[in-house]
N, C-alpha and C positions, 0 to 999 in steps of 0.2 A: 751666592746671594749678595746683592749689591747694599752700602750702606742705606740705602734710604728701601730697598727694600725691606731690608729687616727691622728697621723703626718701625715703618708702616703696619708689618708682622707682630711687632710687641704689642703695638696701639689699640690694635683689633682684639687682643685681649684683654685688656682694661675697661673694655665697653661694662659700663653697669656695675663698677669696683670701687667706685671714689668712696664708700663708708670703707672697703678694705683697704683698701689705699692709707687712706689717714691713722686707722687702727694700727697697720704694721710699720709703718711710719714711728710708731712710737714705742714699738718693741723691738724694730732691730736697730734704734737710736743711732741715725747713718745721717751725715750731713748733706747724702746725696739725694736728689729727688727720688721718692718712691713713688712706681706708673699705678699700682697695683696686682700686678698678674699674679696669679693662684699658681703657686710653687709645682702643682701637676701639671699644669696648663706649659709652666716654662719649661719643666723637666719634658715635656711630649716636643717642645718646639727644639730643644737643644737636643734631642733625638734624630729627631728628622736633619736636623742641620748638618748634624755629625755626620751624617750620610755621603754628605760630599768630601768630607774630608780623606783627603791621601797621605798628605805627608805633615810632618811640624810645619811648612812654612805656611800651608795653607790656616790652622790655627793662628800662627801671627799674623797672617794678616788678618782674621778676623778681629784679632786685638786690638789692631791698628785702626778700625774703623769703629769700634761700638765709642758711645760717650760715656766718660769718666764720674761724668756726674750726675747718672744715673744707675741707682742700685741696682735694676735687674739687668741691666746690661752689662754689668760690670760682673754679676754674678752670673750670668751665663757664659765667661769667659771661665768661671770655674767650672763650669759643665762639661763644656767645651773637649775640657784635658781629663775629665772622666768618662765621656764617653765615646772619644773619640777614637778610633782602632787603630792598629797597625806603629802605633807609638814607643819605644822601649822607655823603662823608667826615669832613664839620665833624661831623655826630652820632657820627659810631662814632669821632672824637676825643673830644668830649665825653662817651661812654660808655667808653672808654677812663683818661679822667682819674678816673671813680668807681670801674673794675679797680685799675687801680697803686694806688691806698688799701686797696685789699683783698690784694693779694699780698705773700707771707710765702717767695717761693722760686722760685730760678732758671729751674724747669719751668716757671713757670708764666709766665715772661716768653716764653722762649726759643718754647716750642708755640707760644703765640699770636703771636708777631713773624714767625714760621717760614710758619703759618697763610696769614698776609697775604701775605707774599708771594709764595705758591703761585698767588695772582689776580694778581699783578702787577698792583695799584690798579685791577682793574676799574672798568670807569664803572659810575659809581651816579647815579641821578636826572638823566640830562642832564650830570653834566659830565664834561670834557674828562680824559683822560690827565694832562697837563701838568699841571694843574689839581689834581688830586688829589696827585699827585707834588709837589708844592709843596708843598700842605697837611701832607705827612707829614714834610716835610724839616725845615719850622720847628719843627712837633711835634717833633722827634727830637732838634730843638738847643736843644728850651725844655728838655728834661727830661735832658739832658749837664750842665747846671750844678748839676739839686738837689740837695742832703746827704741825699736819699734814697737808698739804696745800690740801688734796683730801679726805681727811675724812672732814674737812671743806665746801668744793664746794658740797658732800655726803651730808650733812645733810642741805645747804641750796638748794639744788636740791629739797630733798623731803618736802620741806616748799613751793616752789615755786609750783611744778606739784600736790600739797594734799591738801593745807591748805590757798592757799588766797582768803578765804573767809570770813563774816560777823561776822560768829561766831569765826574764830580763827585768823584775821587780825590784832587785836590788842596786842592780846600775840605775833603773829610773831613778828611784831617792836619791840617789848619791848626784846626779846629776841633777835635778831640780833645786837640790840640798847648796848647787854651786850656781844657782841661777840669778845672775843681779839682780832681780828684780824682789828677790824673795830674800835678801840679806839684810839681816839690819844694819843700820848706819854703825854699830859702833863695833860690829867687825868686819864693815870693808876693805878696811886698810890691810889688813892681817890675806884675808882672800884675793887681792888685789894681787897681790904678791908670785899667789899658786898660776893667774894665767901664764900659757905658754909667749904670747905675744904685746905688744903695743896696742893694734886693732883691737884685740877681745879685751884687752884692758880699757880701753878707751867705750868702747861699747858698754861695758858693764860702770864704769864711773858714768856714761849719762845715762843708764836705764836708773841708779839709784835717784838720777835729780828728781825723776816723775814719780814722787811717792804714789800718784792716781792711774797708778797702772789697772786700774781695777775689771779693764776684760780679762789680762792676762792671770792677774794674781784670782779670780773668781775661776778660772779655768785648772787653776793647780789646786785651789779649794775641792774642787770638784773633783778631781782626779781621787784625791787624797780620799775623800768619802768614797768614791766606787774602789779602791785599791783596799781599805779597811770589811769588804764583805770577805774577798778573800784571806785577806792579809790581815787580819785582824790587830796582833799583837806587834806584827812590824811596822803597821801602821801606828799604831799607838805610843811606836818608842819615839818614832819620828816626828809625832807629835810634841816629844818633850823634847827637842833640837832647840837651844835658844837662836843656834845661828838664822834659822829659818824667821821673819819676822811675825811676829805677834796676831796681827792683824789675819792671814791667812791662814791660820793654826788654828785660830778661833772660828774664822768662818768656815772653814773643813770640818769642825767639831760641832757645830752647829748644823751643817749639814746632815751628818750623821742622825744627828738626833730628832730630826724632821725626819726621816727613811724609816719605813717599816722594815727593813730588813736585817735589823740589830735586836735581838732578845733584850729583854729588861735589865739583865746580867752588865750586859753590854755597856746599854745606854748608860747606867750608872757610872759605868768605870771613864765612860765618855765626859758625862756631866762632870765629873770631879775633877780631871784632867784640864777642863775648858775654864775651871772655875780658877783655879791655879798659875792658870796662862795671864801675864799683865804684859801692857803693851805701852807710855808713858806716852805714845804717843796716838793710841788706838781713834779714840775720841778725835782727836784735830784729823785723823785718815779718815775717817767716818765722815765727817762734816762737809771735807772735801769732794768726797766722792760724793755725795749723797747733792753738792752743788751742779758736781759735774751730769749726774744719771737723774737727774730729775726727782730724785726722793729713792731712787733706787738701790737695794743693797741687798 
């Protein structure tokens, strides 16, 4: 499919969408123009596309022709690497690392993390479960430490929809527990120290400048709440982590407490937890974000 045939493809879908249009426009809060296309309509179109695909390079070049400054064409490049066959994990990582460059917005992490794990790492080319599963685990923990705010929300997506479970519940916390973004400022210095390298140190001193990290810190919110059905009481201790900041303890705890899926028992031990949590700086994070998201929180 030629560039301009596939605009012309998108366009034909947007017929009679401008009230969806502007609607989603302001829920997936993306600086990219939204066309309108109805998420089945693009998932049936990036089906059919996927058809022609043979190898990675024919993916990149699709990348290389959509526009950047268009949401669903940017997110059909994440379709793209989930439906496209005949791929092994290391390339639809590496086709992966040319998407996160190109995303401007939470949907577009969230569908495509979602996406994935609907296969539960199907085997691709020969290899192993395990194997794949590995693959996406290191992926998930290289891009926890970027000062990129959606490479961040990217790797705790794929923590949330793959790995909260028995066997790898406890490395999650321990590694969100090291994620600049969720440190407070007055033990950076002290965790600065534990990286291995310059790079990951450097990375995690500018994710602390962006206190409005707020896709990614709402994304480990979230995890924390779905990790607390299972995990009730681990969840709970990690709640009381000062190093973890203020801000995302509360709204993890808050989430909770919106969920029907906490007995009364629960809720209380939640409510008094949350009550307990002070953040010195909660209020000025609030203000900001809430400049940044429209009133959103």
């Amino acid at each position: 499919m030629t560039e301009k045939s596939l605009r012309e493809s998108l366009e034909k879908l947007t017929r009679g969408n401008e009230e969806y249009a502007e609607m989603n426009a302001k829920i997936v809060a993306t600086r990219q123009k939204v066309l309108g296309v109805h998420m089945a309509d693009l998932r049936t179109f990036a089906k059919n596309l996927a058809r022609e695909i043979r190898e990675i390079s024919d993916v990149k070049k699709l990348f290389g022709e959509i526009d950047d400054r268009i949401f669903e064409e940017v997110l059909l490049c994440g379709l793209m690497i989930f439906y496209a066959g005949n791929l092994t994990a290391g390339e639809k990582i590496a086709l992966t690392k040319i998407y996160l460059a190109k995303v401007d917005s939470w949907a577009q992490i969230d569908t495509f993390v979602q996406d994935l794990a609907k296969e539960k790492f199907a085997k691709n080319a020969g290899e192993t479960d395990e194997i794949i599963r590995a693959k996406y685990w290191n992926f998930a923990l290289e891009n926890l430490y970027s000062d990129q705010e959606f490479y961040a929300r990217y790797g705790v997506m794929v923590l949330f929809e793959n790995f909260l479970n028995a066997e790898k519940i406890a490395a999650v916390f321990a590694n969100l527990r090291a994620m600049p973004t969720l440190q407070n400022r007055e033990n950076s210095r002290r965790n600065f120290a534990e990286f291995s390298n310059d790079f990951a140190k450097n990375l995690a001193e500018n994710s602390l400048k962006n206190v409005e990290n707020y896709y990614a810190k709402m994304a480990v919110a979230w995890l924390y709440a779905e990790s607390a059905i299972k995990f009730f009481d681990a969840t709970l201790r990690e709640m009381k982590n000062p190093e973890i900041d203020g801000w995302t303890r509360r709204k993890a705890l808050t989430k909770m407490l919106e969920s029907r899926r906490f007995s009364d028992a629960q809720k209380t031990r939640i409510r008094n937890l949350r009550a307990k949590i002070s953040d010195k700086n909660l209020r000025e994070t609030d203000n900001k974000i809430r400049a940044r998201t429209k009133g959103e929180l």
